[in-house]
C-alpha positions as CSV (number, residue, x, y, z in Angstrom):
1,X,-7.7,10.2,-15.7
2,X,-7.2,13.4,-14.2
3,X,-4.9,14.0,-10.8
4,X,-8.0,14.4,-8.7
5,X,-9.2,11.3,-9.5
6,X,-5.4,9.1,-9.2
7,X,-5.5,10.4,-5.7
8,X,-9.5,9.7,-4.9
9,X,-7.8,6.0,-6.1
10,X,-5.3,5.6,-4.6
11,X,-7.0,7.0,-1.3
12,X,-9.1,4.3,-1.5
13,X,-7.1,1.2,-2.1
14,X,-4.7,2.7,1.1
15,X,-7.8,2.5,3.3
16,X,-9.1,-0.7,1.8
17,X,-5.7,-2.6,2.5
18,X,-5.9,-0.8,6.1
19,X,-8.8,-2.3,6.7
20,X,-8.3,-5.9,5.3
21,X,-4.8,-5.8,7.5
22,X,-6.8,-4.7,10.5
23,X,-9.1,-7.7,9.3
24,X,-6.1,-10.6,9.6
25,X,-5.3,-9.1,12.7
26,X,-9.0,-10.1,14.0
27,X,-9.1,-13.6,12.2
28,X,-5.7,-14.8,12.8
29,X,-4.8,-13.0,15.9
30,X,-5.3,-15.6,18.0
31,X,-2.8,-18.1,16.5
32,X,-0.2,-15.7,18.0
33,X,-0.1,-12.6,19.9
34,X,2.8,-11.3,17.3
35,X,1.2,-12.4,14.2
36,X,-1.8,-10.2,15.3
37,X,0.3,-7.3,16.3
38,X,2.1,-7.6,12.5
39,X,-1.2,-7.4,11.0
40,X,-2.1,-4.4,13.1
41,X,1.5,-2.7,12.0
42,X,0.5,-3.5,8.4
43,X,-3.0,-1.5,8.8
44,X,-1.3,1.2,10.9
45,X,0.8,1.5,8.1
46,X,-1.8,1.7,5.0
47,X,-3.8,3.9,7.4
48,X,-0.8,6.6,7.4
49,X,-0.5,5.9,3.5
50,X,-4.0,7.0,3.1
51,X,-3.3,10.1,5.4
52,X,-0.1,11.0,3.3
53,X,-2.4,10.8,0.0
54,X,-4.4,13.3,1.4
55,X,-1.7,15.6,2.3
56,X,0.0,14.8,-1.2
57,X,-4.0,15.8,-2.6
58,X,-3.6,19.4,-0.9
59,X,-0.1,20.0,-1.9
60,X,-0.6,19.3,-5.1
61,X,-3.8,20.7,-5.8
62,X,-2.3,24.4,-4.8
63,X,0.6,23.6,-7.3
64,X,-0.9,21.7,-10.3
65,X,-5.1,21.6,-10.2
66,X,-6.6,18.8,-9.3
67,X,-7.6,18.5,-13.3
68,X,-4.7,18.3,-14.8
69,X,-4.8,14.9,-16.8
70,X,-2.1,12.2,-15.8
71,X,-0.5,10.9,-19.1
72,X,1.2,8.4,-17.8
73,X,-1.4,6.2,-16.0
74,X,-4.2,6.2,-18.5
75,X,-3.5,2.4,-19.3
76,X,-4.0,2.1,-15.8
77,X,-5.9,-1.4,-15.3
78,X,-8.1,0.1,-12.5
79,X,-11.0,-2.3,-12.8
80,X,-8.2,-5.4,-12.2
81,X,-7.2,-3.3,-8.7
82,X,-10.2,-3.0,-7.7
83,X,-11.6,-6.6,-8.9
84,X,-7.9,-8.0,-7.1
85,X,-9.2,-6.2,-3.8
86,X,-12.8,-7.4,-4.2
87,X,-11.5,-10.9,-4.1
88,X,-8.8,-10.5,-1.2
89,X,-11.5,-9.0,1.4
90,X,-14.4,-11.5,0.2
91,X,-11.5,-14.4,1.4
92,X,-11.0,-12.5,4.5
93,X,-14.7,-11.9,5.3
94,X,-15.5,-15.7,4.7
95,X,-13.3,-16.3,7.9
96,X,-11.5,-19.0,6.1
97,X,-8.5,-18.2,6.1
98,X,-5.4,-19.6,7.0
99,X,-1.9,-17.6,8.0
100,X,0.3,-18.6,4.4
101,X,-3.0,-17.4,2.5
102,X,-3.1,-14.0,4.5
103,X,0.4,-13.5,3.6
104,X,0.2,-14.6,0.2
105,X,-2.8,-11.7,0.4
106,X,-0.8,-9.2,1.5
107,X,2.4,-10.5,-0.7
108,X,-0.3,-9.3,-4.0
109,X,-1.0,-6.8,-2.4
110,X,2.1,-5.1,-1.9
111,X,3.3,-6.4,-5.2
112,X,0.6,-4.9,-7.2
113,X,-0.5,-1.8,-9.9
114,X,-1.5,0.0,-6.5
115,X,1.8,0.3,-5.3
116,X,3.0,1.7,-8.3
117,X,0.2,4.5,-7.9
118,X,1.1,5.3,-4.8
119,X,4.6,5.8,-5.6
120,X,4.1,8.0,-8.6
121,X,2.1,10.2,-6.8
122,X,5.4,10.5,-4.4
123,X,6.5,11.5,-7.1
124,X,3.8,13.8,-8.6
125,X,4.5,15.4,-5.0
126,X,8.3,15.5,-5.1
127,X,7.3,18.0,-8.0
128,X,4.8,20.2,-6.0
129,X,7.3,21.0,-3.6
130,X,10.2,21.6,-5.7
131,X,8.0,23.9,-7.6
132,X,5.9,25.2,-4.6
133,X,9.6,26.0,-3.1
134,X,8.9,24.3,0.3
135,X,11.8,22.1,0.5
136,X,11.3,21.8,4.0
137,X,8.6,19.2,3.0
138,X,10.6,17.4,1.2
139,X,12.1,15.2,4.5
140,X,8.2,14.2,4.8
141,X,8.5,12.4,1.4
142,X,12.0,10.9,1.8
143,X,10.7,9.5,4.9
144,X,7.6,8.1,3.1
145,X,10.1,6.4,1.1
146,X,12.0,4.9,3.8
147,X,9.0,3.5,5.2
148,X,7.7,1.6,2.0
149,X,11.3,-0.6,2.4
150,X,10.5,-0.9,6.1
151,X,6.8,-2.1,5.1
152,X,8.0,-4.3,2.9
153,X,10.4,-5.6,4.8
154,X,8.7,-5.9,8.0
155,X,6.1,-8.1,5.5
156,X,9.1,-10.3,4.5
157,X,10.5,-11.1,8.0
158,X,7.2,-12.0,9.3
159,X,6.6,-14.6,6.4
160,X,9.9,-15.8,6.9
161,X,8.9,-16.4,10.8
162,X,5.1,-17.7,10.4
163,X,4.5,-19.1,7.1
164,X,5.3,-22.8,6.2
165,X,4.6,-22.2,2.9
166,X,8.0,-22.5,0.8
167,X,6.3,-20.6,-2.2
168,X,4.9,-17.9,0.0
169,X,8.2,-17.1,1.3
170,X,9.6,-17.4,-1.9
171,X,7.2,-15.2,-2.8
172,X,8.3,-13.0,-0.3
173,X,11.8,-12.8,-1.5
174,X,11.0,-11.6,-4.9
175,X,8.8,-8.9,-3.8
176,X,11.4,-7.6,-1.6
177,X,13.9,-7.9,-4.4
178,X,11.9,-5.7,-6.8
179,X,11.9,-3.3,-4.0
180,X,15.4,-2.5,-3.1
């Protein structure tokens, strides 16, 4: 897999999980005016993700080439992201849906391969600007990294709040364990 083609990924699955946030905000909206105004913090979120990606693409293509090979995500299981996602917005879309399913939804989500892209192309970026000398950037990335806690734990307070689900928000828990 070449750099190009981890960010043309991972630009996707940012916009897809924008979308199927901005999705749970339609179907479950109206069992709570702040459970729909979660969900549309959760796409807001993914959306800036997917902006970031393609500020992360630019940076990095003026530093590295968009060609280079990426070594260290060529077991990538890209086909069980993608197949993951398929199944998440065909729940969604069938409009059955209840509130601890659309957390455990976004509880994979967060939890998954994809999130692990994202933040080694953080990282992949760290590099460019060190070696593009534009340290001035590098507030931009820290930030980013603030942010993914905040996401996460804006995701785990929410569950803790609306789910009745024991597993889901124990669920919860562990995810935002494994990010601290």
């Amino acid at each position: 897999m070449t750099l190009g083609e981890l960010f043309d990924l991972c630009q996707d699955i940012e916009l897809r999980q924008a979308k199927l946030y901005a999705s749970l905000s339609l179907r479950l909206g109206n069992v709570d005016e702040r459970i729909a105004r979660f969900w549309e913090q959760m796409s807001t979120e993914e959306w800036q993700h997917h902006i970031l990606v393609d500020f992360g693409r630019a940076l990095c293509v003026d530093t590295f080439g968009i060609d280079s090979p990426v070594i260290e995500f060529a077991d990538i299981p890209v086909q069980q992201i993608t197949d993951a996602l398929d199944a998440h917005e065909r729940k969604v879309s069938s409009g059955d849906i209840s509130l601890d399913e659309a957390f455990a939804i976004a509880i994979a989500i967060e939890g998954s391969e994809a999130d692990a892209i994202y933040m080694y192309l953080l990282s992949i970026m760290r590099k460019a600007i060190e070696q593009s000398n534009q340290p001035y950037l590098m507030d931009r990335i820290v930030q980013v990294e603030k942010d993914m806690t905040s996401h996460v734990g804006g995701l785990v307070k929410a569950t803790q709040r609306f789910a009745r689900d024991p597993e889901v928000i124990r669920k919860a828990h562990r995810l935002q364990a494994e990010h601290i």
